[in-house]
C-alpha positions in Angstrom: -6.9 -13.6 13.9 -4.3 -15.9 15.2 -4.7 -20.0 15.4 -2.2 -22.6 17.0 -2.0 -25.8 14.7 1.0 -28.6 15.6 2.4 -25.9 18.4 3.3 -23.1 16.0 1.5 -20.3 15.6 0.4 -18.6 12.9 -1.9 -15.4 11.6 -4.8 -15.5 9.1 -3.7 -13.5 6.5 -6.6 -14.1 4.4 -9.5 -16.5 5.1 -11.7 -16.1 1.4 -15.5 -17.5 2.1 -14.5 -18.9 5.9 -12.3 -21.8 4.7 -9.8 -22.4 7.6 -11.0 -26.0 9.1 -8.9 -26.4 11.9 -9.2 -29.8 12.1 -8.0 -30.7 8.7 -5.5 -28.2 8.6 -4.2 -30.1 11.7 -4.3 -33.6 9.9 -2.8 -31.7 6.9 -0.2 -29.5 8.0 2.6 -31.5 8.4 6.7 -30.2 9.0 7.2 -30.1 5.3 5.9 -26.6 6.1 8.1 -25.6 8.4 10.2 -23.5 6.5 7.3 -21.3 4.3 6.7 -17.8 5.5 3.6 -18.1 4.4 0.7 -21.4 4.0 -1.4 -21.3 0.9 -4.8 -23.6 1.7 -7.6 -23.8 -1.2 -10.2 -26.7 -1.2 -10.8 -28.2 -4.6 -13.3 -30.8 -5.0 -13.8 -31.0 -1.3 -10.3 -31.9 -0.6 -7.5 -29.1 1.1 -4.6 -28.6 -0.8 -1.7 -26.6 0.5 1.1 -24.8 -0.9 4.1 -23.2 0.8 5.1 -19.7 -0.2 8.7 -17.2 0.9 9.7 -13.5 1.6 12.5 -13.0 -0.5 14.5 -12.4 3.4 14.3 -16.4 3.7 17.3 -18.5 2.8 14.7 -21.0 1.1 13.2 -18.3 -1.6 12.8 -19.0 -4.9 10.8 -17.6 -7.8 8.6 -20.5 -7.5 7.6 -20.1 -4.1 7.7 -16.7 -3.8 4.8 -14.5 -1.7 4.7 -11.9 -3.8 3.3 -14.5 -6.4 0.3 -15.7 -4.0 -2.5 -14.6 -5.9 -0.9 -15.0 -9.6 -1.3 -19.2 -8.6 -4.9 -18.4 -7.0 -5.9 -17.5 -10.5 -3.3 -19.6 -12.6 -3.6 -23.2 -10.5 -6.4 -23.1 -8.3 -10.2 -23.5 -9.4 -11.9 -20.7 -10.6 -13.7 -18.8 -7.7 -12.3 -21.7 -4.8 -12.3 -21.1 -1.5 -8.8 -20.4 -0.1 -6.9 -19.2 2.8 -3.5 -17.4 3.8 -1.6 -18.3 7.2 1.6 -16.2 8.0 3.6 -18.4 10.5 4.9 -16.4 13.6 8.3 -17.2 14.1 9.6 -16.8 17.8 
């Protein structure tokens, strides 16, 4: 599944219990986001957090951000059975 959100595109990786809001992930998903590979989206006491994450091919990777650690911070920093989601943005 692909959605449109502030004209770029991006693919639902993962969407765990139907979380994507499209209309708060518009209001939320700001340029600061620009450069992630990848969009981390988990809802915590009914508020959407977000969290950038890289390939190790972009020139912004670091061990902090990196995709291969998406679902070590599900379990480390998000709540314990949340909701989340996982946008891949399509670069043209």
């Amino acid at each position: 599944m692909k959605i449109v959100i502030n004209d770029k595109e991006y693919e639902v990786v993962e969407n765990h219990n139907a979380t994507i809001d499209e209309a708060e992930l518009q209001e939320k998903l700001t340029d600061y986001f620009a450069n992630y590979d990848y969009i981390l989206g988990d809802i915590a006491y009914n508020k959407l957090r977000l969290k950038g994450f890289n390939e190790k091919s972009n020139q912004n990777y670091n061990a902090t951000n990196a995709y291969e650690n998406i679902h070590e911070y599900i379990t480390k920093y998000c709540a314990y059975g949340c909701k989340y989601f996982i946008l891949k943005q399509i670069r043209k």
